[in-house]
C-alpha positions as CSV (number, residue, x, y, z in Angstrom):
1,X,-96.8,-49.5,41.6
2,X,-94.3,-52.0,42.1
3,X,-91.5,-52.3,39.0
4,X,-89.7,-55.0,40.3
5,X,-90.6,-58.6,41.2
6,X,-88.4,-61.5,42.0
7,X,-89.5,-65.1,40.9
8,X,-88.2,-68.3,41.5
9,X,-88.2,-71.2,39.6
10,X,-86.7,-74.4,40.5
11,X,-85.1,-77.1,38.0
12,X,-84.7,-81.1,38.3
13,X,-81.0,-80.5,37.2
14,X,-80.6,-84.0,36.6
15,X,-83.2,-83.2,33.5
16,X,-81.6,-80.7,32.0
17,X,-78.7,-81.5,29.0
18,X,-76.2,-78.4,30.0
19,X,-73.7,-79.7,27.0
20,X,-76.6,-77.5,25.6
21,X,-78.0,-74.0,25.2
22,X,-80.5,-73.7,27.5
23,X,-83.1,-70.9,27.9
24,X,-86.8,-70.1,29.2
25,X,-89.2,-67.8,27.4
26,X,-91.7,-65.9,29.6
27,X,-94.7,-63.5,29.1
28,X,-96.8,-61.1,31.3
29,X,-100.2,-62.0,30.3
30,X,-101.6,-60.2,33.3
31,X,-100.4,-57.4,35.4
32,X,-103.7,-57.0,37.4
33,X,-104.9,-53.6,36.5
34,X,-102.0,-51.9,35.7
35,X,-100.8,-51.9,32.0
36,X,-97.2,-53.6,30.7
37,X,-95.7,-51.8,27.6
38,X,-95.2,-54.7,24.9
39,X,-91.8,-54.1,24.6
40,X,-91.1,-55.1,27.9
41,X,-93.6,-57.9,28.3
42,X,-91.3,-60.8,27.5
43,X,-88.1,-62.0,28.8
44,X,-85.7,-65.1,27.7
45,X,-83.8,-66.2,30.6
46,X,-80.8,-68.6,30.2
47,X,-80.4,-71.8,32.3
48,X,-76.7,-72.9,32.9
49,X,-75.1,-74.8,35.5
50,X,-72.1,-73.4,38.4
51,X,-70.2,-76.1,39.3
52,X,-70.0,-77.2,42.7
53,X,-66.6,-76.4,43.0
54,X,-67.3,-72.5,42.0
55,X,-66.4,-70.2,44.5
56,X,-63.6,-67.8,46.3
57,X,-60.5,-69.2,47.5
58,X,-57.0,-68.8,49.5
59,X,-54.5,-70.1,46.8
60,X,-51.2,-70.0,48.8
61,X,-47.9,-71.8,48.1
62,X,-44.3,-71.2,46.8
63,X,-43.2,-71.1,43.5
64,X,-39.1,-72.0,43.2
65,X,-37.1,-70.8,40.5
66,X,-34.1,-72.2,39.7
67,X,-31.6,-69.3,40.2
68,X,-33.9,-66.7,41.9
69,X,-34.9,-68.6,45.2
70,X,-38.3,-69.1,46.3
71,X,-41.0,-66.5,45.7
72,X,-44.5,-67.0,48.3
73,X,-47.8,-66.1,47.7
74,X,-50.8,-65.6,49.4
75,X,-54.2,-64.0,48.0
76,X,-57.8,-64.7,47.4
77,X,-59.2,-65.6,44.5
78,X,-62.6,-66.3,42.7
79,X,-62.6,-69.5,40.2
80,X,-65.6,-69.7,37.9
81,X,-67.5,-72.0,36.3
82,X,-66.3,-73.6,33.2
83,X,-68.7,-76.7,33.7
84,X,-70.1,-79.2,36.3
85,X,-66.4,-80.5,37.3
86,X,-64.4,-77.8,36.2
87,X,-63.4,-74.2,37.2
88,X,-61.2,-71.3,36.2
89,X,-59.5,-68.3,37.5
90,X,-56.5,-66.4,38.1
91,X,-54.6,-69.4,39.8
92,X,-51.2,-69.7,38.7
93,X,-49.0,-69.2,41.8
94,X,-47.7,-65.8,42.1
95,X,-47.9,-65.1,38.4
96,X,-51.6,-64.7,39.1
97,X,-52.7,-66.2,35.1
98,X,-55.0,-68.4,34.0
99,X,-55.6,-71.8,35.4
100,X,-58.4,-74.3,34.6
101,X,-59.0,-76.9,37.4
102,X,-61.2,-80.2,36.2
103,X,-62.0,-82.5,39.1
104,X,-61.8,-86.7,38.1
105,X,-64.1,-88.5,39.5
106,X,-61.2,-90.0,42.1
107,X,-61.1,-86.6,43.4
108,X,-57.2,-86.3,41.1
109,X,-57.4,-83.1,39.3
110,X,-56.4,-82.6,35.5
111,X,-54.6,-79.2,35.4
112,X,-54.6,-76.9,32.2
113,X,-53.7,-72.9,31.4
114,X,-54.0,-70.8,28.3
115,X,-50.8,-69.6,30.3
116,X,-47.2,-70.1,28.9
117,X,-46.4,-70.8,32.6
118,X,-48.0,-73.9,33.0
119,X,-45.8,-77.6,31.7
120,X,-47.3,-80.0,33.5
121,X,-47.6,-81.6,36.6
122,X,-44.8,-82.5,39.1
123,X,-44.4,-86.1,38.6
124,X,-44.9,-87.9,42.0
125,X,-46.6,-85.0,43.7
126,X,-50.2,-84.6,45.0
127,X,-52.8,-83.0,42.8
128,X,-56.2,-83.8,44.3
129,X,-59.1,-82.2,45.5
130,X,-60.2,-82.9,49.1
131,X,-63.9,-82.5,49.5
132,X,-63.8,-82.6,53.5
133,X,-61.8,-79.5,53.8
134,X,-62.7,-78.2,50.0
135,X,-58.7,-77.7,49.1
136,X,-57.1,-78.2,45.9
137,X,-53.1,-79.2,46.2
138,X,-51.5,-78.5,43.4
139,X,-47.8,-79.2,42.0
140,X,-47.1,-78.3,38.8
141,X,-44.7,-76.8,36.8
142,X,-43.3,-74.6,34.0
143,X,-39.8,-74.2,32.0
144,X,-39.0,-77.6,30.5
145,X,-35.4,-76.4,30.2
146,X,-35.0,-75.2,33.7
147,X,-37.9,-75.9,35.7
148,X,-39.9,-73.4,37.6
149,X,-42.1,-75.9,40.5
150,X,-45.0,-74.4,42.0
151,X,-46.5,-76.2,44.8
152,X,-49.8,-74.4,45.9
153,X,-53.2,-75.1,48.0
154,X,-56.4,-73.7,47.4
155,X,-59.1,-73.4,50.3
156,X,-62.6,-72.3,49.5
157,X,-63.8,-69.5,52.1
């Protein structure tokens, strides 16, 4: 017999609270002649949200130290879900740490990093997402004494 089936259940996600833990209890009540050991009647399935902006992208850019010159960078990488308008990964310019990306509702992004390289952002500079061509530009920075300025574009692939 078969072991494996693949069900799909569709949500009105404009229902559903996901500032809460969500979940969905289900039972075989009938396996139509063939028998179901109890222990592996019954499943609990949790229901959370990917945000839109989830995905894998090309973060490229420079990163300018003040003594050392510029150092470039170019790699792919895959920011998760932290919730609807905000996602996480292995960002940061060529240092490759944390950075958390929240998208405003002006399409501005709010930039944030568990990351001792991460200050702020450059004052004056772009920091937006661009839904047309799904890109993040970022400028930000690190080093209040002697700054380190990263200037860096993500592209969804």
């Amino acid at each position: 017999g078969q072991h494996y089936v693949t069900v799909r259940i569709n949500f009105a996600g404009d229902k559903i609270d996901f500032t809460q833990k969500n979940g969905i209890g289900l039972q075989i009540a009938d396996a139509k002649g063939t028998e179901v050991a109890s222990n592996l009647n019954t499943a609990i399935v949790l229901v959370s949200i990917k945000s839109l902006y989830e995905g894998n992208y090309l973060c490229s850019g420079a990163r300018i130290h003040p003594t050392l010159g510029t150092f470039t960078f170019s790699y792919t990488v895959f920011m998760g879900t932290v919730d609807a308008l905000t996602i996480d990964g292995p960002a940061d310019a060529d240092l490759q740490t944390d950075l958390q990306i929240h998208v405003n509702p002006d399409n501005s992004v709010t930039l944030s990093s568990s990351s001792p390289y991460f200050n702020g952002l450059q004052a004056g500079k772009e920091n937006d997402y661009n839904p047309a061509t799904q890109t993040f530009t970022l400028n930000y920075f690190y080093n209040t004494g002697a700054p380190r300025l990263i200037s860096e574009t993500l592209v969804r692939q």
